[in-house]
C-alpha positions as CSV (number, residue, x, y, z in Angstrom):
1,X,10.2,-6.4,-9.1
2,X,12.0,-7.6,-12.2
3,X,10.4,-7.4,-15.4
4,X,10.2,-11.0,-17.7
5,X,11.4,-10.2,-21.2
6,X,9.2,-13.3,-22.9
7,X,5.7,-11.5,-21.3
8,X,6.5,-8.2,-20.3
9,X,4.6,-9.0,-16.5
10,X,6.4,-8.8,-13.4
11,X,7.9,-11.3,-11.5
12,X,7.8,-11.5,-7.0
13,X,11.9,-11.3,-6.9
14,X,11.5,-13.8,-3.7
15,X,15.5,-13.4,-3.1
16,X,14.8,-9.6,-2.4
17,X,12.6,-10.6,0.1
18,X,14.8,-12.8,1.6
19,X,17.2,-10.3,1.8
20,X,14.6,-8.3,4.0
21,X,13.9,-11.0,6.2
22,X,17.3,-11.8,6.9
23,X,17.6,-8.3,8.0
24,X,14.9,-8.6,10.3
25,X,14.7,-11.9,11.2
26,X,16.5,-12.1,14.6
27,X,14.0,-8.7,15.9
28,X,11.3,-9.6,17.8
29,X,8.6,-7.6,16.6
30,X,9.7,-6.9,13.4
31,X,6.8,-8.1,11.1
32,X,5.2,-4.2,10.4
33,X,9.0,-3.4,9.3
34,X,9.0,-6.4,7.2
35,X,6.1,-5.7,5.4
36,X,7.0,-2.0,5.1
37,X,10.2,-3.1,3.7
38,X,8.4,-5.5,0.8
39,X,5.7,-3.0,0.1
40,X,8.7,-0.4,-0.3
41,X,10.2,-2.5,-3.2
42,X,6.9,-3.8,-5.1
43,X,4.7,-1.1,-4.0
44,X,2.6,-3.3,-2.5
45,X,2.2,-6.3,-0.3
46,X,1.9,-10.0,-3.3
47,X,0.6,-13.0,-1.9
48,X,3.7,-15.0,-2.7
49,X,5.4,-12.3,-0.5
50,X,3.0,-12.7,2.5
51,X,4.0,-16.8,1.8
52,X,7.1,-16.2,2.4
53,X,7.1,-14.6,5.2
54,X,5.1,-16.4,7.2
55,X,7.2,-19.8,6.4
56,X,10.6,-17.8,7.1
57,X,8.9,-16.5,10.6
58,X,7.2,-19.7,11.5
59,X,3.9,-17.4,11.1
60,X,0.2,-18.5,9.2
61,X,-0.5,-16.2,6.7
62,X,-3.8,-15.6,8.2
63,X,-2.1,-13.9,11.2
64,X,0.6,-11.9,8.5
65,X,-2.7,-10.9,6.3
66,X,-5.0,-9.6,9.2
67,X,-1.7,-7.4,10.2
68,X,-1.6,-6.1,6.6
69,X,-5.6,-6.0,6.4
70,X,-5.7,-4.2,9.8
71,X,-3.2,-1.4,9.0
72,X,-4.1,1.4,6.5
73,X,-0.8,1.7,5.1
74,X,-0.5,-1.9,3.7
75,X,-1.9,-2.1,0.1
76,X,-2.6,-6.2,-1.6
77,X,-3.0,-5.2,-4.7
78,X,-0.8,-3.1,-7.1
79,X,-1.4,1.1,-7.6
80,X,-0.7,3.4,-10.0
81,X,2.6,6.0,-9.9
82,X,1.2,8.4,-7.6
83,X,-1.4,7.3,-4.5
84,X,-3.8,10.0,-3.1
85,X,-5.2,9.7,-0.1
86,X,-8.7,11.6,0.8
87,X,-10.0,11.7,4.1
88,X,-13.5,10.6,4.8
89,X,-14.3,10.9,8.7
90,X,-17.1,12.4,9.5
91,X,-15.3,16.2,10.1
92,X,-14.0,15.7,6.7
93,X,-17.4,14.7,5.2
94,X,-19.8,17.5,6.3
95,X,-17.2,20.1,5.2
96,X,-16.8,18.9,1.1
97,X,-14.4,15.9,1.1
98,X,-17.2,14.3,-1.8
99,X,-16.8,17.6,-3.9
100,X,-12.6,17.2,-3.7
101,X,-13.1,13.1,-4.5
102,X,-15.6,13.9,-7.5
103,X,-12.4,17.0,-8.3
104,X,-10.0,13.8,-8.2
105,X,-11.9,11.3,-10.0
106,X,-11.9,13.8,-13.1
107,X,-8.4,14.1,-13.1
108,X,-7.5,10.3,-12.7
109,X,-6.5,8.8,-16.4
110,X,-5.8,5.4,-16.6
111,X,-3.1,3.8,-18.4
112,X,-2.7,0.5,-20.3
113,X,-1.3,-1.3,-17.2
114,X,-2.1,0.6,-14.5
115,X,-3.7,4.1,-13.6
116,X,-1.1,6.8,-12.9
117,X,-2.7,7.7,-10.0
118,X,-4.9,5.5,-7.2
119,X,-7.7,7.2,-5.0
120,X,-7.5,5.6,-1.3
121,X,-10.5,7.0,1.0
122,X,-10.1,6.6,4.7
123,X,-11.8,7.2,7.9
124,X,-9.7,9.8,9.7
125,X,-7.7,13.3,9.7
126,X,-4.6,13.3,7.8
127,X,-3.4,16.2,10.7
128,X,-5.9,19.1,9.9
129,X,-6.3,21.4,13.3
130,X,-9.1,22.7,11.7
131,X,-11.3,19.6,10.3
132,X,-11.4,20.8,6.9
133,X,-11.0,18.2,4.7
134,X,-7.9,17.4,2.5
135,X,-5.8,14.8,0.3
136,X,-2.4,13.4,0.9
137,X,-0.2,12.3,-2.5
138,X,2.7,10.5,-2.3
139,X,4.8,9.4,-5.0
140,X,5.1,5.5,-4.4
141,X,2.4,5.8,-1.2
């Protein structure tokens, strides 16, 4: 993304994304790679983005959204620096995933824009033999 000097937001940086999708565009089967690709730049997956797309692949957006929507890895909406990710299934539950979230939610600070860190609770083992539960954090997610 490319900052705008006159507002300090960020601005989509569409020819980015084109350079993605020209990368792609001839694979069958490439949307998940596509979308990787995008939220690998802007850290998530913008709207405009999912536009794009979907008029470059001759795709609704509906059908690019529910693919984002369905995966867990796919984010809409802009995190923080650093993304943790706790597990919540119910092996991860009974044995004190709640008491490592509330450990997490003290430690989170937010910032004027965004926090530096994002909480992301899902419903399955992040590779623990033993069910205990645990937290994954990534860098960009």
């Amino acid at each position: 993304m490319k900052e705008n000097n006159s507002n300090k937001a960020t601005v989509l940086d569409m020819e980015e994304i084109k350079h993605i999708l020209e990368k792609y565009k001839a694979q069958k089967g490439s949307l998940i790679s596509i979308l990787q690709a995008v939220q690998e730049i802007h850290n998530y997956i913008p709207q405009e983005a999912v536009q794009l797309i979907a008029d470059e692949l001759g795709l609704k957006p509906a059908k690019i959204m529910g693919v984002v929507t369905f995966y867990t890895q796919f984010r809409t909406e802009p995190i923080g620096k650093h993304l943790i990710m706790l597990c919540q299934g119910t092996a991860c539950h009974v044995n004190g995933s709640t008491d490592i979230e509330a450990a997490i939610g003290l430690a989170m600070k937010p910032t004027a824009n965004l926090p530096q860190r994002a909480l992301r609770k899902f419903s399955r083992i992040l590779s623990s033999a033993k069910g205990e539960p645990h937290e994954n954090t990534s860098g960009r997610g």
